[in-house]
N, C-alpha and C positions, 0 to 999 in steps of 0.2 A: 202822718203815715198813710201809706194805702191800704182801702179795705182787702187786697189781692193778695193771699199766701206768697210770700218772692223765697226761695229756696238761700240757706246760706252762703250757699257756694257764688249765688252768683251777687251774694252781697259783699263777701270777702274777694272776689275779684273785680266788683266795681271798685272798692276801696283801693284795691293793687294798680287800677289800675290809674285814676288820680291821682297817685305818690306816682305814679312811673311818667304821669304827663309833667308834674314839676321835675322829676328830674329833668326828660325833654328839654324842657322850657329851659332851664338853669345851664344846661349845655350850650344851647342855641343862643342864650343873650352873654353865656360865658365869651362864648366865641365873638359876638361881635364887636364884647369890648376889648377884647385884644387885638382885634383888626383894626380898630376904630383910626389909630394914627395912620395907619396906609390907606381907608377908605378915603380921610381928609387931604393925604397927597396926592393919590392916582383918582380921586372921585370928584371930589368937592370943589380943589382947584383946578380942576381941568374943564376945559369948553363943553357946552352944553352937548351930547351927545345921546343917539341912540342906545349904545351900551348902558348910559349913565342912566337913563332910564329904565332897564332891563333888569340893572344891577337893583337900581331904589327899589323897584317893584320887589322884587326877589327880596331883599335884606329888609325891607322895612313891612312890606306884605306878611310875612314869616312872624313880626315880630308882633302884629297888629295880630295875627290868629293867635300865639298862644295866649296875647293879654285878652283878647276876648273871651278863650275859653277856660283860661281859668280863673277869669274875675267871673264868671256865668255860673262855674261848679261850684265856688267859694262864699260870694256874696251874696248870691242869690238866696233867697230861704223858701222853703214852701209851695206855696202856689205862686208866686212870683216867679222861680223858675219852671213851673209846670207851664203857664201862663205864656211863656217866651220858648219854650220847646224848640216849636218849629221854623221860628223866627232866627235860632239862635242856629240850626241848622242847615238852613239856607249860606249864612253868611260864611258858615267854618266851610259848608262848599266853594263858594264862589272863591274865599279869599285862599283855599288853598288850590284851587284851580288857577287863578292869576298868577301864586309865586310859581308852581311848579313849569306852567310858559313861560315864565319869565329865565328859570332855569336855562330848559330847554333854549329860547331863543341865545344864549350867552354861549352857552354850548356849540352852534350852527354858527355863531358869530367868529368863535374862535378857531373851526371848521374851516370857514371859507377866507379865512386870513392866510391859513396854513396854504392854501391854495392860491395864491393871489390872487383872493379875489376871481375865479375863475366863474365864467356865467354857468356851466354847466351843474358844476358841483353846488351852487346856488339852488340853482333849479329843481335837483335832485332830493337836496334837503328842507327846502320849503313846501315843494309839494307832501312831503311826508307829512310835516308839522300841519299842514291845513288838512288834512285829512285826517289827522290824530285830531285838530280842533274840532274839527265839523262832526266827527262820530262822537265825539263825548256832548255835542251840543245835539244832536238826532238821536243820541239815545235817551238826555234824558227828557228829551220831549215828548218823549215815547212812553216811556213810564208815568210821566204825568198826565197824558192824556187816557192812558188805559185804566188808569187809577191803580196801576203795581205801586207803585210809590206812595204808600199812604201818607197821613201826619203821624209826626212825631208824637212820641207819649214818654211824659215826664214822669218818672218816678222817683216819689220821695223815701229813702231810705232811713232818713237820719233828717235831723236838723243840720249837720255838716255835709251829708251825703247823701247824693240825688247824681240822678244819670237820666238823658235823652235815647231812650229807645225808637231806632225806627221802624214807621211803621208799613206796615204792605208785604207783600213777599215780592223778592228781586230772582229775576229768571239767570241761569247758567249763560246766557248770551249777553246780560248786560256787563259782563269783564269785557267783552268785546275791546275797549279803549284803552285799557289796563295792555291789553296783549299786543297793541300797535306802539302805546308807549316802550313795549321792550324791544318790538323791532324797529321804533326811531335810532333807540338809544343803540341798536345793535347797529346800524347802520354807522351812528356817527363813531363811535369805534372801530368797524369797515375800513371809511372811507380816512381815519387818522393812521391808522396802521398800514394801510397800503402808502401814503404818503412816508411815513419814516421807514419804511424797510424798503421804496425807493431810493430814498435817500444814504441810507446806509448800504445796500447795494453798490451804491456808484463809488461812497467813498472808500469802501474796502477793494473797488477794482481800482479804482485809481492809485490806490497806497500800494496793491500789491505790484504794478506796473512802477509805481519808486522802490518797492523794495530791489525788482529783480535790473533796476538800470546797474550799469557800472558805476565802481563806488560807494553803495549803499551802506549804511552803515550796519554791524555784524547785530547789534541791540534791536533792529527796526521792527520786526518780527513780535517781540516783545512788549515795544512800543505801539505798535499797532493793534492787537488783543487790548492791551488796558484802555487806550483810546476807544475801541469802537464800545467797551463793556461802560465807560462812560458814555458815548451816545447812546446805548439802550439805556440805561440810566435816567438820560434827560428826556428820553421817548416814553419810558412810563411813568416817570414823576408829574410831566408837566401836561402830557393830552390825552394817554390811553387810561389813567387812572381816577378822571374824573367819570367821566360817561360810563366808564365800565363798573363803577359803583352804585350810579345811578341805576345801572339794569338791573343789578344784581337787589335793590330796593324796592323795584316798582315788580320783582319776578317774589319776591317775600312778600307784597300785601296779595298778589296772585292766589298765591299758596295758602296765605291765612285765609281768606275769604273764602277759595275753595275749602278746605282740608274743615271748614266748623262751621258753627253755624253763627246765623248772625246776632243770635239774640242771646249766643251763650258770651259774646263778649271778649273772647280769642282773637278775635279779628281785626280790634281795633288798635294791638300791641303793634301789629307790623305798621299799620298805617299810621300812626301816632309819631315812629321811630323814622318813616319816609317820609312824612312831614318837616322831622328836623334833617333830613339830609339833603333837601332842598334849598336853603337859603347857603348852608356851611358847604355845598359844593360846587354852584352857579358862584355864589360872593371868592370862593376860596381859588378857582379857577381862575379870576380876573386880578386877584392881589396877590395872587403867587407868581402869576407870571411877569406883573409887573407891566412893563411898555412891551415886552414879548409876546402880550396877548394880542395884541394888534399888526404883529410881523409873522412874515412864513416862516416854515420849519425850518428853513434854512438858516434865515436872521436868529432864528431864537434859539438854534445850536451855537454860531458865532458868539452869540452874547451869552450864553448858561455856560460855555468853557472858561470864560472867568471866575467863574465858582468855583473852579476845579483845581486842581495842583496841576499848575501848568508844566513844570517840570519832568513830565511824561511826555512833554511834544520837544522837539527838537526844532533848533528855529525853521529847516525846511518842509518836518512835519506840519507844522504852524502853518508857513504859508501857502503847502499842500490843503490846509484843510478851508483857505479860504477860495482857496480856488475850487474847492467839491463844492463849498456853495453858491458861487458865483455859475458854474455849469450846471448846476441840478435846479436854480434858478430859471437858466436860459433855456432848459428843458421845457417848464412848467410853462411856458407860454401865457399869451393872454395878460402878459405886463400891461400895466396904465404908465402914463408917462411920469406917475407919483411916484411908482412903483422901482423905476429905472434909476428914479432919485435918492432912493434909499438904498437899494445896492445895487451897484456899480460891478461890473465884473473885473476881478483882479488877475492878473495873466499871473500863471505859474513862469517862475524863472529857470532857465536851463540848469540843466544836472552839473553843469562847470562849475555854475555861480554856489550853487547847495554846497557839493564837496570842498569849495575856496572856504566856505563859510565853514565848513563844519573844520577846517583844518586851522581856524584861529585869524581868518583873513580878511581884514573889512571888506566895504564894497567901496569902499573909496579909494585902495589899494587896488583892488581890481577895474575901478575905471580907467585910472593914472594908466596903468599897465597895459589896457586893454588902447588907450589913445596913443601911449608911445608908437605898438604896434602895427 
């Protein structure tokens, strides 16, 4: 035990707060063994790739920090973990430094897919990320060289319980990195939502331009509302809802670290809890989307309306909606010639052929017809 009076409060909250990192930990390795069989089909068997690297980093980074720090707070006893303090607090830096890039990098990945690849929007979001790198790398160079950043000091509480206190005082400037991580993430939110409400812009002019041709059908109206509330739907299931969690993580350890202090121990609920939402949002972003994480918002509408009860589209709704994304496509410019290979643009067929169709009449009867003619 140490010869230093330590106040109960903040012994019954060290204690809280080790039960609240196993739980942590027990979510975060819950989660990845339920993902594990789509890690081994979209990860494992697939080609060597930068994602798959981003991904490892992220899902297995995550999983190396909790076993480190909680085989350090558990096994350790004594002067053994007093002895490792600072050593032990380096590593929970760096290694949750690497997953949460790793994040971020999956995040800007799935960004500039949405965009085809577009150099601009590249350009845009990487310079942010190396500027969020470079300040979290000059600030704490700064701390260590001014000596704010002292060592760590182990305190033994218990033979089961001990806690790494840091040591030094940290200035109101060094969240500096903290505050650019919320406007990366507020960017890539930005820059996903002007993309789908592009998108859905063009397909509700276009739908309304079928509704008001001659012919239309009297339900379209109808059909069109539930349609477009299914692509907002798959607009914030699949890209506005990862990143925007993310902000809303990295603006809660803000607030703990502002709002207390740092030695009372408040601080490290938020960051503990942003810690697990790092690996379950980068990993969960690249297995929920499946092969749609690598295609635009366009492709990955196309392909999420099978999820859907199709029976809401009408077959010339249907082939209305392939056509909004074969043109919201040819919009986006700055295709690769990969690009052209994966979607093809598909011509909308005349209002004759839709109403034949919708009146019970092949299109093989309408060719016959059309050649007699």
């Amino acid at each position: 035990m140490s010869d230093v009076d330590i106040p109960l409060g903040y012994v019954w909250l060290t204690q809280k707060g080790q039960w609240f990192s196993v739980a942590v930990a027990t979510v975060v390795f819950w989660d990845h063994a339920s993902t594990l069989d789509l890690e081994v089909e979209l990860i494992w068997k697939k080609k060597v790739s930068f994602v798959q690297v981003l991904y490892l980093i992220n899902r297995y980074g995550s999983l190396a920090l909790f076993l480190h720090s909680l085989s350090a707070q558990m096994w350790l006893k004594g002067d053994q973990f007093t002895n490792l303090c600072n050593s032990y607090g380096k590593v929970q830096f760096w290694l949750g430094g690497a997953t949460a890039n790793a994040m971020q990098g999956l995040m800007i990945h799935r960004m500039f897919s949405m965009y085809r690849q577009r150099r601009r929007a590249l350009i845009v979001v990487m310079t942010m990320l190396g500027t969020l790198i470079l300040s979290e790398f000059i600030i704490s160079v700064i701390l260590s060289v001014n000596g704010t950043r002292g060592e760590g000091t182990g305190i033994t509480l218990s033979q089961s319980l001990h806690t790494c206190q840091a040591g030094g005082t940290y200035p109101k400037w060094a969240m500096t990195s903290w505050f650019l991580s919320i406007v990366f993430d507020l960017i890539i939110v930005g820059f996903t939502l002007w993309e789908g409400v592009r998108f859905l812009k063009e397909a509700e002019r276009l739908s309304e331009l079928s509704a008001t041709a001659p012919g239309a059908h009297k339900y379209h109206f109808a059909r069109n509302w539930s349609r477009q509330g299914i692509l907002f739907q798959i607009l914030m299931r699949d890209s506005l809802l990862f990143p925007f969690l993310g902000t809303l993580a990295s603006l809660f350890n803000v607030v703990g670290w502002l709002a207390t202090p740092i030695e009372s121990g408040f601080a490290m609920y938020p960051i503990i809890a942003g810690t697990a939402t790092t690996p379950i949002l980068g990993c969960r972003l690249v297995l929920n989307l499946r092969n749609a994480y690598y295609q635009p918002f366009s492709n990955e509408i196309e392909m999420s309306m099978q999820d859907f009860n199709l029976d809401l589209l009408s077959e010339d709704d249907s082939t209305e909606l392939r056509g909004v994304t074969s043109k919201v496509s040819r919009r986006s410019g700055g295709r690769s010639r990969a690009d052209c290979e994966v979607a093809q643009p598909i011509p909308i067929p005349p209002l004759s052929t839709s109403r034949s169709l919708r009146h019970g009449k092949s299109e093989s009867s309408l060719s016959q017809r059309s050649a007699d003619s």
